[in-house]
C-alpha positions in Angstrom: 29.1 -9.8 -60.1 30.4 -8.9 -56.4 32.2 -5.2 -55.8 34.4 -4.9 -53.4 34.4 -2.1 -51.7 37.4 -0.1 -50.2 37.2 1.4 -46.8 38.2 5.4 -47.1 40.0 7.0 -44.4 37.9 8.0 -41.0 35.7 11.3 -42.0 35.4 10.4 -45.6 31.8 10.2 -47.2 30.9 6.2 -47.4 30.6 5.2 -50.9 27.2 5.0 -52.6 27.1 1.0 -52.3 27.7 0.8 -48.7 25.2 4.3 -48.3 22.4 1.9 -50.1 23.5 -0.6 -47.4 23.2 2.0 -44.4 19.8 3.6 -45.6 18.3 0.6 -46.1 19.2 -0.8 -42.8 17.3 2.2 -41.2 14.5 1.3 -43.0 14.1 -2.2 -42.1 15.2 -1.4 -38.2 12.2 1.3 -38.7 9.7 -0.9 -39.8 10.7 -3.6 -37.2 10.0 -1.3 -34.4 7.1 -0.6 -36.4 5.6 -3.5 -36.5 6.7 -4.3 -32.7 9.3 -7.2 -34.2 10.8 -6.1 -30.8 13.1 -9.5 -29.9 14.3 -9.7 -34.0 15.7 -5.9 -33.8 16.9 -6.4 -30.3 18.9 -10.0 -31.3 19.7 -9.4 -35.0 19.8 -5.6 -35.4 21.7 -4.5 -31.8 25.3 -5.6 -31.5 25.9 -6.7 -27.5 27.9 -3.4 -26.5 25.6 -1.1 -27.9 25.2 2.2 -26.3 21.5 3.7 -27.0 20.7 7.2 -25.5 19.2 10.1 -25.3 19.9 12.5 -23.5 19.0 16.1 -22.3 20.5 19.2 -23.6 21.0 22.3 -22.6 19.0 25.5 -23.9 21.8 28.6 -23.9 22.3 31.5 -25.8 24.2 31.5 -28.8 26.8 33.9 -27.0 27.5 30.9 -24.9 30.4 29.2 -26.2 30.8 26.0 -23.8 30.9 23.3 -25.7 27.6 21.2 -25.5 28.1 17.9 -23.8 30.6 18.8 -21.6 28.4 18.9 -18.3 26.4 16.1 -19.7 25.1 14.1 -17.0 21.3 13.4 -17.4 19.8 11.2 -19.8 16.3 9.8 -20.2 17.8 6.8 -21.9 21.2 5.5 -21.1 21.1 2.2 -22.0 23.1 -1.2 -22.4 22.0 -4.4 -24.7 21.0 -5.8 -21.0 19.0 -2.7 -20.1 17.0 -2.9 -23.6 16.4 -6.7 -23.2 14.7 -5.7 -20.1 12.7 -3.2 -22.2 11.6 -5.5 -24.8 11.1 -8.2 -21.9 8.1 -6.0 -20.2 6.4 -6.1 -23.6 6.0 -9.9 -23.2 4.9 -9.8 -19.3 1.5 -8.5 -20.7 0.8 -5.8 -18.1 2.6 -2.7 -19.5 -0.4 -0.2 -19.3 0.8 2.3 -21.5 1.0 -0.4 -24.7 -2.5 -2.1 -23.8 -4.4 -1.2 -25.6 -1.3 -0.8 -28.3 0.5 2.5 -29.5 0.4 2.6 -33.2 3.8 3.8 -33.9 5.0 5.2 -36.8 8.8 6.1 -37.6 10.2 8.0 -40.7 13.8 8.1 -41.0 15.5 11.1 -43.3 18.4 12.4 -44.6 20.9 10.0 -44.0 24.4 10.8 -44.4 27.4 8.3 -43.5 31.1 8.7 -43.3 33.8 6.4 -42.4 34.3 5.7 -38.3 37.8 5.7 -37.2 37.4 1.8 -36.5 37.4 -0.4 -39.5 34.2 -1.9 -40.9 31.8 1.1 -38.9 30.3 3.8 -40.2 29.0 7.1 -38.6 25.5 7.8 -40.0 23.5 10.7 -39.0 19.6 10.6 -39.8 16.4 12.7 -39.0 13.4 11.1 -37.4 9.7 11.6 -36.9 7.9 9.9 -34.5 4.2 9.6 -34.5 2.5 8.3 -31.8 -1.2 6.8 -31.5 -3.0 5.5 -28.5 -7.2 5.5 -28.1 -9.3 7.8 -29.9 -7.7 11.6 -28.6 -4.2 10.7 -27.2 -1.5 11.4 -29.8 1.9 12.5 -30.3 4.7 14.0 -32.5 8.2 13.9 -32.0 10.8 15.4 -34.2 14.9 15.1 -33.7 17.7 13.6 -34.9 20.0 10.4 -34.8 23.9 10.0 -35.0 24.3 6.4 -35.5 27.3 4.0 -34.9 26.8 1.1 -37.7 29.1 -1.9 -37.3 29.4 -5.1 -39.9 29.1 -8.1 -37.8 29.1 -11.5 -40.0 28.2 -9.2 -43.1 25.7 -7.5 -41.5 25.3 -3.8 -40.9 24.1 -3.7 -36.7 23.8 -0.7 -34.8 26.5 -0.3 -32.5 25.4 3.1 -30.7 22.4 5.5 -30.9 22.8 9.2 -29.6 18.8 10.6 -29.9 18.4 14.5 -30.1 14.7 15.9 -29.8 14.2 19.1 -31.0 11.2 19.5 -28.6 12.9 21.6 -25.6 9.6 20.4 -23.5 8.1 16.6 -24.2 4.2 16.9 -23.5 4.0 13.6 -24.5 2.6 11.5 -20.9 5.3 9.0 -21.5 8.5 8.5 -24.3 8.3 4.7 -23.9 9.5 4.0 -27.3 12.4 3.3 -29.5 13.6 5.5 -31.6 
């Protein structure tokens, strides 16, 4: 039996069907990156005008009304579907010293919430994320944050459109954040 499911207006909470759908595609992205399935996220989870960032934010006091974002103009990841082919590309050149010998990288994805995008057949999904970090016997890392996601249906497929990262960490002591997230 098929459902057919009917797009709400933009803001409205997805429908539980299509939140299955959404969750689930976190899940398998996660355990691609995982599992370093690097060129099957990049070509069959990315669409090819994805935005993917992270940027920096500001630390103010909560007397500080100016709206965050507005001065925005540093990121430590700003990039295209050509700037993360590069970054998947350096994992096949073999001499990437911070992967060799590998990270073990562990991501767990939480609370996911989706509504409705204001373009037909996208979603916006929001999601917390730890990241755990493994390299030798005493070099390890933690990171914390959270995602807002865009998800797009290409072909029947849920791909993700755009990434905005958020660490909660105000300082990063890890000694490098080459990884996806």
């Amino acid at each position: 039996m098929s459902v057919k499911i009917q797009q709400q207006a933009a803001g409205d909470v997805v429908d539980h069907i299509t939140h299955f759908e959404v969750a689930s595609f976190l899940t398998r992205e996660a355990r691609a990156l995982d599992e370093e399935r690097y060129h099957e996220w990049l070509d069959q989870m990315l669409t090819q005008d994805i935005v993917y960032q992270l940027p920096t934010e500001e630390v103010r006091y909560r007397r500080d009304k100016k709206v965050i974002g507005t001065a925005q103009t540093t990121y430590l990841y700003n990039d295209n579907h050509a700037v993360l082919s590069m970054r998947v590309a350096r994992f096949d050149t073999g001499f990437l010293w911070a992967e060799d010998p590998p990270v073990r990288i562990r991501r767990y994805i939480s609370n996911v919430d989706a509504m409705w995008a204001e373009v037909p057949g996208e979603v916006d999904v929001w999601s917390n994320f730890i990241v755990y970090r493994s390299r030798g016997q005493r070099d390890d890392s933690t990171m914390y944050g959270r995602r807002k996601d865009k998800l797009r249906k290409v072909d029947g497929q849920w791909r993700l459109a755009g990434r905005v990262i958020t660490l909660d960490q105000r300082v990063i002591l890890d000694k490098n954040v080459h990884c996806f997230f």
